[in-house]
C-alpha positions as CSV (number, residue, x, y, z in Angstrom):
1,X,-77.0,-88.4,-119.9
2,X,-77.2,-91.5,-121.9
3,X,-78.5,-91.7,-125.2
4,X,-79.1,-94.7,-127.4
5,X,-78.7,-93.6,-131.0
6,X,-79.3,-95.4,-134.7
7,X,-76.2,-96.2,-135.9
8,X,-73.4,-93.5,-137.7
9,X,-74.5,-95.1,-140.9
10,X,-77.4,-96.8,-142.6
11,X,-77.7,-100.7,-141.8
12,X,-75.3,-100.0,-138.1
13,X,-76.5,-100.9,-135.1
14,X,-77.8,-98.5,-132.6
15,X,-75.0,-96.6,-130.9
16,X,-75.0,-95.8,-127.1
17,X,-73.8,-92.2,-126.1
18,X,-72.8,-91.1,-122.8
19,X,-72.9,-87.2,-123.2
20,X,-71.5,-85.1,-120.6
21,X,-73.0,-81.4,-120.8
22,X,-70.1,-78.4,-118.7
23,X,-72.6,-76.0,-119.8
24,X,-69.9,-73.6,-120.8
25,X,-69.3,-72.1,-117.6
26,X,-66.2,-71.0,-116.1
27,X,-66.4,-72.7,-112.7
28,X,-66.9,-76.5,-114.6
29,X,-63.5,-76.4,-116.1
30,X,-61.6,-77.5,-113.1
31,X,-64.2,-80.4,-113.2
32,X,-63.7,-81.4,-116.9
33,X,-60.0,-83.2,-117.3
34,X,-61.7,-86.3,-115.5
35,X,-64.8,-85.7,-118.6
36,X,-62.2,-85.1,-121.0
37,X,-59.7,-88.0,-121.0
38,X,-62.8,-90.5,-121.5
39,X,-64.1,-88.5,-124.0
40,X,-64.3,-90.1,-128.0
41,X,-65.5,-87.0,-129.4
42,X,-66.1,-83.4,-128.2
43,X,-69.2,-81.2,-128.9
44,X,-68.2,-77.3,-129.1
45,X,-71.1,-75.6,-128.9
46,X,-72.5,-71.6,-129.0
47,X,-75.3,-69.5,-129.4
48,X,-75.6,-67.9,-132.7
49,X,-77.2,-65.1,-130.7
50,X,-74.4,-64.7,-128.3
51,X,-70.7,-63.5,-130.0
52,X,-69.2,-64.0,-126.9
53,X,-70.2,-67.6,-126.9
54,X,-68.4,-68.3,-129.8
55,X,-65.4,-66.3,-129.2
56,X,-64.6,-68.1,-126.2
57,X,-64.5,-71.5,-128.2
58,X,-61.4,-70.2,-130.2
59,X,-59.3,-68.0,-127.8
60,X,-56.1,-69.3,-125.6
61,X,-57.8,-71.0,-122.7
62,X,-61.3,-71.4,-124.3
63,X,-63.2,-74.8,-124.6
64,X,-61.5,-75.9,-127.6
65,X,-57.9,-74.3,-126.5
66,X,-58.5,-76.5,-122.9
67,X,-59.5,-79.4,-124.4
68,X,-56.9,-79.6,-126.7
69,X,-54.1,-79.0,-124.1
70,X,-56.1,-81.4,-121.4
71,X,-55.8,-84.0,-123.7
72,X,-53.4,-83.7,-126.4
73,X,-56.0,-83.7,-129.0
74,X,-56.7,-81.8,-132.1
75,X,-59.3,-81.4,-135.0
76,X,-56.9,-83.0,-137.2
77,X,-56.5,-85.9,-134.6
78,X,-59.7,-86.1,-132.8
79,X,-63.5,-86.0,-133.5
80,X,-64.8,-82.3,-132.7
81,X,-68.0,-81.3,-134.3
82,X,-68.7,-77.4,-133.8
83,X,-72.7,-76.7,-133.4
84,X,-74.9,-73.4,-133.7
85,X,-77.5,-73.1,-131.4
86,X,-80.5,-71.7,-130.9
87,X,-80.8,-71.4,-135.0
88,X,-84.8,-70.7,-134.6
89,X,-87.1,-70.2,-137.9
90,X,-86.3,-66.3,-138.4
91,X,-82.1,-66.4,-139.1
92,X,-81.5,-63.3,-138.9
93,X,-83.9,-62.1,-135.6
94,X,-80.8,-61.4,-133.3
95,X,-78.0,-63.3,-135.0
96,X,-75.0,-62.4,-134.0
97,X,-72.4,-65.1,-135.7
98,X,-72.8,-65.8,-139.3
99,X,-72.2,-68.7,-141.7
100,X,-68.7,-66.8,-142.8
101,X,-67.5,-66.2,-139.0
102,X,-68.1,-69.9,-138.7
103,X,-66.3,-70.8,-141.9
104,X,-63.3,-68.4,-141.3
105,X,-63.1,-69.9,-138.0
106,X,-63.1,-73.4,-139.5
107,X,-60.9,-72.5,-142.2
108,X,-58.3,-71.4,-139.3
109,X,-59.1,-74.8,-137.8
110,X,-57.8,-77.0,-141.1
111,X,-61.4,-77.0,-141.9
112,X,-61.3,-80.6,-140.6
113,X,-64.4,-79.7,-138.2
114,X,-67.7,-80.4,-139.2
115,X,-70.1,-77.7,-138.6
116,X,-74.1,-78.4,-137.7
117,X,-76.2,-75.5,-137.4
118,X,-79.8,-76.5,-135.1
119,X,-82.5,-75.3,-132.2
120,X,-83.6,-77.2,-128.8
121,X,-86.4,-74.6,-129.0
122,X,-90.0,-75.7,-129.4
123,X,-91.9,-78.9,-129.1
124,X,-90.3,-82.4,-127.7
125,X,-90.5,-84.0,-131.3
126,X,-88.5,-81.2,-132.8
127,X,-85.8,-81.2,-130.4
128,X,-85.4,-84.7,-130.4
129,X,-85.5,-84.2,-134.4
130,X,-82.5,-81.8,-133.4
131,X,-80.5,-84.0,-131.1
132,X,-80.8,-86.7,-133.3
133,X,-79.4,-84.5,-135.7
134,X,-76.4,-83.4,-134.1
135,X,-75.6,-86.8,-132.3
136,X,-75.4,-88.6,-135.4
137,X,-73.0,-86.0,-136.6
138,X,-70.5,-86.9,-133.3
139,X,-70.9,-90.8,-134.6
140,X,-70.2,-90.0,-137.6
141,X,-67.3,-87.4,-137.1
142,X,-65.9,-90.4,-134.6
143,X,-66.1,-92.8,-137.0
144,X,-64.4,-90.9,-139.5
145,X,-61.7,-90.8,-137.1
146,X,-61.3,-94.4,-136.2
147,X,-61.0,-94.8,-139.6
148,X,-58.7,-92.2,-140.6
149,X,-56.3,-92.1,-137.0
150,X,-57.0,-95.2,-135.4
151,X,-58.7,-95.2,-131.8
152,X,-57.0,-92.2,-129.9
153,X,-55.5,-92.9,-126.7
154,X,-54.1,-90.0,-124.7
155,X,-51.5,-90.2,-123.1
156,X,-51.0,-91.1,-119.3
157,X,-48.3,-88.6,-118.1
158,X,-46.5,-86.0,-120.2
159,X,-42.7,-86.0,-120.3
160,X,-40.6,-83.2,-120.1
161,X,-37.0,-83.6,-119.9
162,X,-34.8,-81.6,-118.5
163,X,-32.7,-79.2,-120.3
164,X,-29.6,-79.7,-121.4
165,X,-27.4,-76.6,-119.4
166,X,-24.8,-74.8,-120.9
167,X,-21.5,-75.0,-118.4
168,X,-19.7,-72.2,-118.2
């Protein structure tokens, strides 16, 4: 999908995002190295209703774990922004991840990740209100980066060399 966005900050020029949804299914990750190495920032998002969706952002081999080892990227290196979804009116109707799991997990993280909390549910204008919302925060979070790393460039092979052997 491609989304043109106002700019990261007041007075910028609209921004144009090419956002590549893996819908957090197991059978997409074979498909996402050629998603991840073009990637400028990566979305990590869960269901505040769903535990299991955010567990599997965290543990070895979950999106942020395969990402991370796809590319070579981290929080402290690389834009991620974490998102709640499906944050309707009534917070506590069904919640299953709170504001502390989130900041425990963030706190783990180097607390470098920002953290938007938002719903797709309802009318258009809301959503888009929501979108808006949350793609700002990637500009921002990748602009924050640009400034802080310079533009991050992964590498094109990784090098292992081979290890020194003890003669006997």
């Amino acid at each position: 999908t491609s989304v043109k966005m106002p700019g990261g900050l007041p007075g910028e020029p609209p921004v144009d995002l090419e956002v590549w949804d893996t819908s957090g299914r197991e059978r997409f990750k074979a498909l996402s190295l050629a998603f991840y190495r073009r990637a400028d920032a990566c979305l990590l998002v869960f269901d505040v209703k769903d535990r299991r969706s955010f567990e599997s952002l965290g543990r070895v081999g979950g999106w942020r774990d395969e990402f991370a080892r796809m590319t070579g990227a981290s929080p402290h290196s690389f834009p991620f922004v974490l998102v709640g979804n499906k944050c309707e009116h009534d917070l506590t109707a069904d919640r299953r991840v709170f504001e502390e799991d989130v900041r425990d997990w963030c706190h783990g993280e180097g607390g470098v990740m920002p953290y938007v909390e938002t719903s797709f549910v309802g009318n258009a204008v809301d959503s888009y209100k929501a979108a808006q919302r949350v793609f700002r925060n990637v500009v921002r979070a990748n602009l924050r980066a640009d400034d802080n790393f310079g533009r991050y460039r992964p590498p094109d092979t990784v090098r292992v060399p081979p290890e020194d052997e003890e003669e006997d």
